[in-house]
C-alpha positions, 0 to 999 in steps of 0.5 A, a space after each residue: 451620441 458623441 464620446 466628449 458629451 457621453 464623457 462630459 454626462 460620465 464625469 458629472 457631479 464626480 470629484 474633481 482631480 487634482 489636475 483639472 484644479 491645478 489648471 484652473 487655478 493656474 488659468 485664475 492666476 493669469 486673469 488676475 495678473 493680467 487684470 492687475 497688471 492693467 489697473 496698475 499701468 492705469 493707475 500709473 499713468 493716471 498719477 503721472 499725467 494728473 500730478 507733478 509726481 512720477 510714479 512708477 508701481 514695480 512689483 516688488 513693492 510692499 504696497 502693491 503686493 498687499 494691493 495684488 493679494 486684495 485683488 486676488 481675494 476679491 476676484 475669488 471671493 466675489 466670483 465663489 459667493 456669487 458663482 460658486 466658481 471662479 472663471 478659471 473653474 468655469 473653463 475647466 466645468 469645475 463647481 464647489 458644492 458643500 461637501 454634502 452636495 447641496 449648493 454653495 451658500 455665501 457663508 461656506 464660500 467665504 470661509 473656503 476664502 479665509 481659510 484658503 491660504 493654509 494650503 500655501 502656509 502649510 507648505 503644500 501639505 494642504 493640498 496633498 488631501 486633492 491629491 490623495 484622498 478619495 473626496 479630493 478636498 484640500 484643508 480649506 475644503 475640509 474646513 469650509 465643509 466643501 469639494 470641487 466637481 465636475 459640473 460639464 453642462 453635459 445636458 447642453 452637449 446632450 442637446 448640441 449633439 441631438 441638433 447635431 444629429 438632427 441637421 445631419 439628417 436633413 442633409 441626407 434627407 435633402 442630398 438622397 435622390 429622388 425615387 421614380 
């Protein structure tokens, strides 16, 4: 079997380490700003060519900082109640679980959102329990009773390696010379 299946099977259900989130959260903020940034230029264009007014949404304004944390809240939000997963998760095979390990149920995900903030409010000592502790939960994971795993589709690279094997041995099958 090849090593990033054998692997992929190895890291499944075990916690997720602090870089595996730090990416995937990174990787979350560049879809939600590219994503508002289009709704804004959008939004813009539509009031400048619709109206006698002309608009222009920078980003230091108030209202479209508040309109950007709306956005982000929605976009993690939907994506944990209805995935358990944000899309920058999905990349990384990354899955909230209850800490327990049974599935994430839209009442444990939304309390993860609201109090998903602490870890920036509490100046980054919120997020030291990924870091250090043997579960790898940040204080939002404590309070919401949940923990980030590694949920590779390793049964899926099981099965692409078997088909792999098997066209392999068909090739030689068909490339060995004939006896006689």
């Amino acid at each position: 079997m090849k090593s990033s299946a054998r692997r992929a099977m190895a890291q499944q259900g075990h916690y997720a380490g602090a870089l595996s989130r730090l990416l995937a959260y990174g990787a979350d903020l560049g879809i939600i700003s590219v994503l508002y940034a289009i709704a804004l230029a959008i939004i813009e264009f539509a009031i400048n060519t619709a109206t006698p007014w002309e608009v222009e949404l920078k980003h230091g304004y108030v209202l479209v900082i508040i309109g950007q944390l709306a956005w982000s809240a929605l976009y993690f939000g939907s994506c944990w109640v209805v995935y358990a997963r944000s899309p920058g998760m999905s990349l990384l095979g990354l899955r909230i679980v209850r800490s327990d390990g049974s599935s994430l149920d839209p009442r444990h995900a939304i309390i993860r959102l609201i109090a998903f903030p602490l870890g920036f409010l509490t100046l980054g000592i919120g997020f030291l329990g990924i870091i250090f502790g043997r579960a790898h939960r940040a204080i939002y994971d404590r309070i919401a009773d949940t923990a980030v795993i590694y949920d590779w589709d390793a049964e899926a690279a099981k099965l692409r390696e078997l088909a792999t094997r098997g066209a392999r041995r068909r090739e030689v099958q068909v490339q060995a010379p004939p006896e006689g």
